[in-house]
PDB file with SEQRES, HELIX, SHEET and CRYST1 records, atoms N, CA, C and O in Angstrom:
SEQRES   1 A   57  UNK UNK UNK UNK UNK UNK UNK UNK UNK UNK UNK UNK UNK          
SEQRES   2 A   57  UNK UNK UNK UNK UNK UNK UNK UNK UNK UNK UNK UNK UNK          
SEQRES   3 A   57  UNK UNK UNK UNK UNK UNK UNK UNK UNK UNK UNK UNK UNK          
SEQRES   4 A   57  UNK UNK UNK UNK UNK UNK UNK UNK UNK UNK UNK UNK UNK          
SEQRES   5 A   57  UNK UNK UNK UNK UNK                                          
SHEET    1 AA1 3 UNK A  21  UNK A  27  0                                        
SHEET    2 AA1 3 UNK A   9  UNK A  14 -1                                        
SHEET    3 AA1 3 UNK A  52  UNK A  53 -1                                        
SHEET    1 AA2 2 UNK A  37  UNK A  40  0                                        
SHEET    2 AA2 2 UNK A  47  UNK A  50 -1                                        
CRYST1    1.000    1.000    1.000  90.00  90.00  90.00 P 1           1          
ATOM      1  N   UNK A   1     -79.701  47.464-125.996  1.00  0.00           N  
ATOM      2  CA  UNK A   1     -79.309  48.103-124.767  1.00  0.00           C  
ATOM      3  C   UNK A   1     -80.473  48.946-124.241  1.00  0.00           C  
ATOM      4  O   UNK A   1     -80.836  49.875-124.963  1.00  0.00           O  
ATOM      5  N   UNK A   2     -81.121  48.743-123.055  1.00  0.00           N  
ATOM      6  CA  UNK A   2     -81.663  49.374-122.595  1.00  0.00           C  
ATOM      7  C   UNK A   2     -81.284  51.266-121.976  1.00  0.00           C  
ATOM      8  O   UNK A   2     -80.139  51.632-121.712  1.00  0.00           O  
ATOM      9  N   UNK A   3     -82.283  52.011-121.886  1.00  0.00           N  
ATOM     10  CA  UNK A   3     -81.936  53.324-121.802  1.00  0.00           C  
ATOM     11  C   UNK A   3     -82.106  53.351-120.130  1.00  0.00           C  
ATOM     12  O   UNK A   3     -83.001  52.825-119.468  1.00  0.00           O  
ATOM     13  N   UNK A   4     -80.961  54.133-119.665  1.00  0.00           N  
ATOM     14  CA  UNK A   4     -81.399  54.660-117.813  1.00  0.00           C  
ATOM     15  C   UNK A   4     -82.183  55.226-117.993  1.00  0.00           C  
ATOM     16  O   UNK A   4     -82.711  55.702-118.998  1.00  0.00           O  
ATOM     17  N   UNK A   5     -82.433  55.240-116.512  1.00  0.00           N  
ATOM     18  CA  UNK A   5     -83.610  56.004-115.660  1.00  0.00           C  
ATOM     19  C   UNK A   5     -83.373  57.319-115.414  1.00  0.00           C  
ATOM     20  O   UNK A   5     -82.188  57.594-115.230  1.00  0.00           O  
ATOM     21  N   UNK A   6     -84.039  58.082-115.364  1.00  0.00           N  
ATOM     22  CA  UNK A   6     -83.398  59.517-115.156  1.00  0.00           C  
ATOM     23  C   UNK A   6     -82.835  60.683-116.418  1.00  0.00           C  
ATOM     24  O   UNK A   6     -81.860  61.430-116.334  1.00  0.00           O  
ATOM     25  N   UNK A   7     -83.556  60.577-117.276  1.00  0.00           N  
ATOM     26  CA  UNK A   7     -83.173  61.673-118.437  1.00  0.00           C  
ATOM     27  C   UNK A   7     -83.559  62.896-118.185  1.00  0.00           C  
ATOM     28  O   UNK A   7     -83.757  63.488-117.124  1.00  0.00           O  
ATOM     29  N   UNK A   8     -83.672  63.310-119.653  1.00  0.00           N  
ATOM     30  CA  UNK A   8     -84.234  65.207-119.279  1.00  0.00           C  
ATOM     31  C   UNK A   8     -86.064  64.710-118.989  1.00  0.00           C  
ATOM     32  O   UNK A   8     -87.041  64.028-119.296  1.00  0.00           O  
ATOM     33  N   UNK A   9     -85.531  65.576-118.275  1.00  0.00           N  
ATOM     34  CA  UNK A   9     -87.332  66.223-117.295  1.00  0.00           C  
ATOM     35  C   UNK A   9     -87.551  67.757-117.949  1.00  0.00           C  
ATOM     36  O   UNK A   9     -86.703  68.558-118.341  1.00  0.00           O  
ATOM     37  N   UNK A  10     -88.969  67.852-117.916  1.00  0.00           N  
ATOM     38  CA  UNK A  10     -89.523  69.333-117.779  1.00  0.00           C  
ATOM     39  C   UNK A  10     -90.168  69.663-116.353  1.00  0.00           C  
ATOM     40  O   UNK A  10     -91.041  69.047-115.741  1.00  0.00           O  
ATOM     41  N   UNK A  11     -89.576  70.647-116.067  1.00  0.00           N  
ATOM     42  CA  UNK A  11     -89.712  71.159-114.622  1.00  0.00           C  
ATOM     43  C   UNK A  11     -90.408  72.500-115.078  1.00  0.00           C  
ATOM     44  O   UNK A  11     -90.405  73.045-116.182  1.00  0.00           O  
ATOM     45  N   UNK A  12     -91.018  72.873-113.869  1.00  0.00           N  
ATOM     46  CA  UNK A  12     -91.834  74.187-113.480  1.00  0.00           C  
ATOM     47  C   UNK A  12     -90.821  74.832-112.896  1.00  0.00           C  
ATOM     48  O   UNK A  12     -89.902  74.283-112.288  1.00  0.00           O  
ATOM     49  N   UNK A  13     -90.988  76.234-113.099  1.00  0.00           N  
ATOM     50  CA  UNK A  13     -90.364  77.089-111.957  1.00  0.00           C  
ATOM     51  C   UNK A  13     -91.464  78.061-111.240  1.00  0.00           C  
ATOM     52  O   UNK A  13     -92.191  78.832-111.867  1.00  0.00           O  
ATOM     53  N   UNK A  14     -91.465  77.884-109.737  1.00  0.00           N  
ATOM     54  CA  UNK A  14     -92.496  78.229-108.527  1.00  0.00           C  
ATOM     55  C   UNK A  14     -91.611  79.648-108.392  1.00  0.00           C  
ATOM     56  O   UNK A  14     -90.419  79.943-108.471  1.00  0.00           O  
ATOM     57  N   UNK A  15     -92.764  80.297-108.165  1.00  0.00           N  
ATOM     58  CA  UNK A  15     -92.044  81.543-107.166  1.00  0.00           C  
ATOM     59  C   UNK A  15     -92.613  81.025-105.925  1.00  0.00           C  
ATOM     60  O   UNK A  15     -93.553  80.233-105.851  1.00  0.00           O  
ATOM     61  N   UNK A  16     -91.783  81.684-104.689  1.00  0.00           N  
ATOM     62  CA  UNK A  16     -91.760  81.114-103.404  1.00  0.00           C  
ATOM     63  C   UNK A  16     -92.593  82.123-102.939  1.00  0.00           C  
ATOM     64  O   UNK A  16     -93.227  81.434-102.140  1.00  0.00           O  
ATOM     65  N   UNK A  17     -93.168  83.451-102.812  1.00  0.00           N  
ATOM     66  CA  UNK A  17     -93.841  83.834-102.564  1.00  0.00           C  
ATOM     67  C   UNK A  17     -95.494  83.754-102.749  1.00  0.00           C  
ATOM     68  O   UNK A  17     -96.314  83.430-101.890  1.00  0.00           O  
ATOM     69  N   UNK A  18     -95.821  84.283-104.617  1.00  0.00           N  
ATOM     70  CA  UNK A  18     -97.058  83.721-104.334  1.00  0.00           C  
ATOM     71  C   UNK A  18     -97.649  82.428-105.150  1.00  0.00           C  
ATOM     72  O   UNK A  18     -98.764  82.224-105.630  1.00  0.00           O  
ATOM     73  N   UNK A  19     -96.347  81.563-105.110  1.00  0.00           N  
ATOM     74  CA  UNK A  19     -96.699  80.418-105.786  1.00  0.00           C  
ATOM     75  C   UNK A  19     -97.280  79.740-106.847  1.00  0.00           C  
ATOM     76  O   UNK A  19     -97.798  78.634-107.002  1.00  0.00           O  
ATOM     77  N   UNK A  20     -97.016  80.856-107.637  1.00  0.00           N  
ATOM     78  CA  UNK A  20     -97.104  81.004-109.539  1.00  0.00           C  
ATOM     79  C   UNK A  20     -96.549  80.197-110.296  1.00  0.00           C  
ATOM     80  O   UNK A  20     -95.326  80.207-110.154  1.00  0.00           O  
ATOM     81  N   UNK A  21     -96.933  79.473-111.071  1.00  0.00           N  
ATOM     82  CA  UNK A  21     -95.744  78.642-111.893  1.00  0.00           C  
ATOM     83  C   UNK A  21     -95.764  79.716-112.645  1.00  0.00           C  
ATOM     84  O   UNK A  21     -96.824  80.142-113.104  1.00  0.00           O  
ATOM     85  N   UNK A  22     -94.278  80.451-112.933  1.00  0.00           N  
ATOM     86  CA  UNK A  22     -94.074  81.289-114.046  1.00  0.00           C  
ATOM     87  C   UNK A  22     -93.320  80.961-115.457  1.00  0.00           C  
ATOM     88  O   UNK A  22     -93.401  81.496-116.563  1.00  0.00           O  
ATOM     89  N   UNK A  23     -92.388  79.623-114.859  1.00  0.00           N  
ATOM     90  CA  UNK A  23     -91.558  79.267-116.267  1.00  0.00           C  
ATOM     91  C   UNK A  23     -91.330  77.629-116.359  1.00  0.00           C  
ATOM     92  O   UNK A  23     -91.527  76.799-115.472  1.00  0.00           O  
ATOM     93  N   UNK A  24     -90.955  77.470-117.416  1.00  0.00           N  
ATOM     94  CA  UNK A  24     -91.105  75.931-117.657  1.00  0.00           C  
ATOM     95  C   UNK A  24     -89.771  75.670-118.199  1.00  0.00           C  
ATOM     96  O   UNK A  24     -89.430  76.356-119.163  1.00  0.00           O  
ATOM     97  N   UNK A  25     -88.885  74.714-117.700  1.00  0.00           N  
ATOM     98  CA  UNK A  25     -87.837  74.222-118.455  1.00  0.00           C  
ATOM     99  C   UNK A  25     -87.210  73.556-118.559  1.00  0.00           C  
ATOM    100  O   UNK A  25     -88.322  73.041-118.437  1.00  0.00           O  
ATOM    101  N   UNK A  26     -86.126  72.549-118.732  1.00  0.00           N  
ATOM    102  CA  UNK A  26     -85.870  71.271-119.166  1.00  0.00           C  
ATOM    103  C   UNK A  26     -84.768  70.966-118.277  1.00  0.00           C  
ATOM    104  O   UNK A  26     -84.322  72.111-118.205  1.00  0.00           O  
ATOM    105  N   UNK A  27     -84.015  70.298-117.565  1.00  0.00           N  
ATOM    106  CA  UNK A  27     -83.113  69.760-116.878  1.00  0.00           C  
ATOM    107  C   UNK A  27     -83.013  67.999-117.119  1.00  0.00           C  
ATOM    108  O   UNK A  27     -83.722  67.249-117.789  1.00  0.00           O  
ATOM    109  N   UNK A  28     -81.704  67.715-116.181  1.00  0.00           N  
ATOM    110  CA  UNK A  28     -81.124  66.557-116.424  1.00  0.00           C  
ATOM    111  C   UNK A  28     -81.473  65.626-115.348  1.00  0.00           C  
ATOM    112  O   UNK A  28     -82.109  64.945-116.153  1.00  0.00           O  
ATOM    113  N   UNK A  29     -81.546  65.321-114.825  1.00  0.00           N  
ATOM    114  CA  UNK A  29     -82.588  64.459-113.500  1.00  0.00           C  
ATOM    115  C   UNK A  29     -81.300  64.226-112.821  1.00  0.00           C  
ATOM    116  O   UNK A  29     -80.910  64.808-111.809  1.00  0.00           O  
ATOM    117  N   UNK A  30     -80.256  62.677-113.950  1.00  0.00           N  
ATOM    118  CA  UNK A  30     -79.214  62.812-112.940  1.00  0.00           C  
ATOM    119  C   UNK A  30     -78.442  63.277-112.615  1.00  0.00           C  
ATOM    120  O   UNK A  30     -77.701  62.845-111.732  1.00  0.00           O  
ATOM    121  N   UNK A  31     -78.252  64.849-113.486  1.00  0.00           N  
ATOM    122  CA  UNK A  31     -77.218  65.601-113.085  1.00  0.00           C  
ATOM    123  C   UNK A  31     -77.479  66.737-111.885  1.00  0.00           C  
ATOM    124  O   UNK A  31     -76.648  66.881-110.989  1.00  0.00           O  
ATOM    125  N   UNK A  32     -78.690  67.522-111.944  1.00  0.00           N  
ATOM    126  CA  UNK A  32     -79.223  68.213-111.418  1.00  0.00           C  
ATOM    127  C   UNK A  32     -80.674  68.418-110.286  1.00  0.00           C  
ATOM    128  O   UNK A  32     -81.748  68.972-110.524  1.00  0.00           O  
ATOM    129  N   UNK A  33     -80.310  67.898-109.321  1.00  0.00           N  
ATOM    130  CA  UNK A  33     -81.295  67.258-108.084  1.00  0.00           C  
ATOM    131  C   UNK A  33     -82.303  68.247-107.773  1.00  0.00           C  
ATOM    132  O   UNK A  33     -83.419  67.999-107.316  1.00  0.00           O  
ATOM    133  N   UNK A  34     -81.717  69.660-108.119  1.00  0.00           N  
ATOM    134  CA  UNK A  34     -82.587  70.450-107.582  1.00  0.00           C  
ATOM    135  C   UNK A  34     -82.739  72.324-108.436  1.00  0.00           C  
ATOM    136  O   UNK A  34     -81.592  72.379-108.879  1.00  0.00           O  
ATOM    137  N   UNK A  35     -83.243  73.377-108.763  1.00  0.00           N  
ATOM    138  CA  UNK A  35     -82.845  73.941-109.373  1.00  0.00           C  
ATOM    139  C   UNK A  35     -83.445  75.509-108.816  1.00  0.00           C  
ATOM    140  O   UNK A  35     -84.575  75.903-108.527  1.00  0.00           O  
ATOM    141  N   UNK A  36     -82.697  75.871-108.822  1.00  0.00           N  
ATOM    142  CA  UNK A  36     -82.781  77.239-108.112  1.00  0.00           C  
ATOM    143  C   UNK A  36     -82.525  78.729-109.169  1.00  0.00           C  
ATOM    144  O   UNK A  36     -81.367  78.764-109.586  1.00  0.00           O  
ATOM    145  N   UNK A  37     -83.238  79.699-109.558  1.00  0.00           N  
ATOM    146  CA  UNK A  37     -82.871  80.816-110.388  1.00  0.00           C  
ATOM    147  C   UNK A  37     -83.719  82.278-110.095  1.00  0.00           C  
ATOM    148  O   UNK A  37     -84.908  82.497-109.862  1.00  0.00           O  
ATOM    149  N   UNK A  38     -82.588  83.120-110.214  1.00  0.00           N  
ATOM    150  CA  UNK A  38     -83.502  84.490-109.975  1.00  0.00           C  
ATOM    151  C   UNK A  38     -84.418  84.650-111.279  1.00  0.00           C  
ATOM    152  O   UNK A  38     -84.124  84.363-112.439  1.00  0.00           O  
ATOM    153  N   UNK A  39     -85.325  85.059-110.894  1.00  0.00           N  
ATOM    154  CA  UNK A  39     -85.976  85.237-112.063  1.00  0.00           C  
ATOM    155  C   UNK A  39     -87.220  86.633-112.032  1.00  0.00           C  
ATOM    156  O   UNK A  39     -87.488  87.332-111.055  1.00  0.00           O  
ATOM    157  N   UNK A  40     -87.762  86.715-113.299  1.00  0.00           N  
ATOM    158  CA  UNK A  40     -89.231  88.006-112.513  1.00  0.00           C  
ATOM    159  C   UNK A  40     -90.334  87.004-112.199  1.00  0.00           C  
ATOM    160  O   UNK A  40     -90.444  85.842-112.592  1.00  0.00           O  
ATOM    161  N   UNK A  41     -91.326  87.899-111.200  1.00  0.00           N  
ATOM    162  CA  UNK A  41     -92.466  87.307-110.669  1.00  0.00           C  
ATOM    163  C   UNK A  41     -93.517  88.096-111.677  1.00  0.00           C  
ATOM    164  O   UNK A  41     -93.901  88.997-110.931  1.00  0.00           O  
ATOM    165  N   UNK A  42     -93.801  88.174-112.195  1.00  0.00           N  
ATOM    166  CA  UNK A  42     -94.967  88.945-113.107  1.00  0.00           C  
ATOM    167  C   UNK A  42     -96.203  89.663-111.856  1.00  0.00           C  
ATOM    168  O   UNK A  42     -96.536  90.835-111.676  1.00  0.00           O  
ATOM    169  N   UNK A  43     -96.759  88.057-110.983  1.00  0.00           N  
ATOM    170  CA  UNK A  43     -97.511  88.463-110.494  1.00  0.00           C  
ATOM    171  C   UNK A  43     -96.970  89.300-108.838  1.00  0.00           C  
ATOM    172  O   UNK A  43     -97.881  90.057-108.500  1.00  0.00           O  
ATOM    173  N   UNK A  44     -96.160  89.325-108.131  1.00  0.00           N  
ATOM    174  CA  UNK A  44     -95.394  90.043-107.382  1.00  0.00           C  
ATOM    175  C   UNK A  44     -94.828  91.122-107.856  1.00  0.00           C  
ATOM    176  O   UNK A  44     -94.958  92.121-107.149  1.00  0.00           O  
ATOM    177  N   UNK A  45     -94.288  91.228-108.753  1.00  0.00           N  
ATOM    178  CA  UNK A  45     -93.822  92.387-109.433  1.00  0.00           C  
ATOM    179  C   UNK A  45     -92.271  92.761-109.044  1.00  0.00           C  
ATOM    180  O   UNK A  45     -91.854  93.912-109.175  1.00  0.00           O  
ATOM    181  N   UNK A  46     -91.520  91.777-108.594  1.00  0.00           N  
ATOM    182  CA  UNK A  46     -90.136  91.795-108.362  1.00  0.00           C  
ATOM    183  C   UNK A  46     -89.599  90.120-108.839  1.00  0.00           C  
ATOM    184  O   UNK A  46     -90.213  89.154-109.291  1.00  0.00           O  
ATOM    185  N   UNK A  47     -88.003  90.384-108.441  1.00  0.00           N  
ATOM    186  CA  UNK A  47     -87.098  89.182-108.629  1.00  0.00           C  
ATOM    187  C   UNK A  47     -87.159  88.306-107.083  1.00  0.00           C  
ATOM    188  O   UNK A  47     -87.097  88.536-105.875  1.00  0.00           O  
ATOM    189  N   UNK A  48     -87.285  87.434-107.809  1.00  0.00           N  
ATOM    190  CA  UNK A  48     -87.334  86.551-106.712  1.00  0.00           C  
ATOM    191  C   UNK A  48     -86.945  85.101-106.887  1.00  0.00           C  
ATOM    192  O   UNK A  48     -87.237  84.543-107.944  1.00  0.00           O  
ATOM    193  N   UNK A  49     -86.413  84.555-106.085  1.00  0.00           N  
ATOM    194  CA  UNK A  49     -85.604  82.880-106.575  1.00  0.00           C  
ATOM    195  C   UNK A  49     -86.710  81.951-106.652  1.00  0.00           C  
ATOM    196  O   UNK A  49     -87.528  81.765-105.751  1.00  0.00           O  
ATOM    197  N   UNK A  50     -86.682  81.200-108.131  1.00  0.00           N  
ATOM    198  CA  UNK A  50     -87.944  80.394-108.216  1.00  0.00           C  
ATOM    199  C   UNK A  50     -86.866  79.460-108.315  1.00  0.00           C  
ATOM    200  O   UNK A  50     -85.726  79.586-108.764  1.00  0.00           O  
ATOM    201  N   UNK A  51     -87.763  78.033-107.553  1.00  0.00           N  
ATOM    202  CA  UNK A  51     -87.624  76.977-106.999  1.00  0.00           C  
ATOM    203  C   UNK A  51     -87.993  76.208-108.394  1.00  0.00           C  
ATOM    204  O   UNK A  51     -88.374  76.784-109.413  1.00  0.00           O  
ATOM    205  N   UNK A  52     -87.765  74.482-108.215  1.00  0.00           N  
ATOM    206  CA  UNK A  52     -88.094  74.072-109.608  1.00  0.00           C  
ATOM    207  C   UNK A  52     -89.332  72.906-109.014  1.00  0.00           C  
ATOM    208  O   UNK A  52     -89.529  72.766-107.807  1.00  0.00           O  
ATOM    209  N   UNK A  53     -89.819  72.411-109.685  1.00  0.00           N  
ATOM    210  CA  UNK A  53     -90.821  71.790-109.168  1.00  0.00           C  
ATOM    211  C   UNK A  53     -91.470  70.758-110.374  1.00  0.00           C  
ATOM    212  O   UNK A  53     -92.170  71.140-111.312  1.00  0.00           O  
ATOM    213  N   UNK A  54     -91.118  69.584-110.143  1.00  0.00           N  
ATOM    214  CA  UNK A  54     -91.460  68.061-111.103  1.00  0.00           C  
ATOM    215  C   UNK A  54     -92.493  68.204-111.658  1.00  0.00           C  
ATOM    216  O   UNK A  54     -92.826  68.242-112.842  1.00  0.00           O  
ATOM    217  N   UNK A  55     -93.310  68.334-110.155  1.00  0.00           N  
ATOM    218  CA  UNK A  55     -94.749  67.668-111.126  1.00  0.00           C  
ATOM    219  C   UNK A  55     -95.747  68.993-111.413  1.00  0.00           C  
ATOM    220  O   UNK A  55     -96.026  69.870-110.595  1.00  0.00           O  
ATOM    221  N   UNK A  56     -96.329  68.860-113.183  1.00  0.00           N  
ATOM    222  CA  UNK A  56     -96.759  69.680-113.830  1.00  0.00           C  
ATOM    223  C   UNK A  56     -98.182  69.522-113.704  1.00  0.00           C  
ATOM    224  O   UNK A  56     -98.602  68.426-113.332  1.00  0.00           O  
ATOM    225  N   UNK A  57     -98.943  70.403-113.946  1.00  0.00           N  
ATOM    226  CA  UNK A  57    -100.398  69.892-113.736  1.00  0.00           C  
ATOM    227  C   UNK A  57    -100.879  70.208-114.948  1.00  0.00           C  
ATOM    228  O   UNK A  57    -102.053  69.966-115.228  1.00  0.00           O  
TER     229      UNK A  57                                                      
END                                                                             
């Protein structure tokens, strides 16, 4: 049996301000399209909603 397409991913989390990857973490591809969390900015120095973002460099 072949395995689907779409398993766990490692995603980045962006802050939307100054565009830091600050955290790294694992999600479900086909469960979860998109991923959104308050989190700290280290380099801003507040909470702010980091965005999730595929591709890792």
């Amino acid at each position: 049996m072949a395995k689907k397409k779409g398993g766990v991913i490692t995603v980045a989390l962006v802050c939307p301000e100054c565009k830091a990857t600050n955290f790294f973490t694992s999600l479900n591809k086909a469960t979860t399209p998109k991923l959104a969390v308050n989190k700290y900015c280290k380099h801003c120095k507040k909470h702010t909603e980091h965005t999730s973002r595929e591709k890792l460099k």
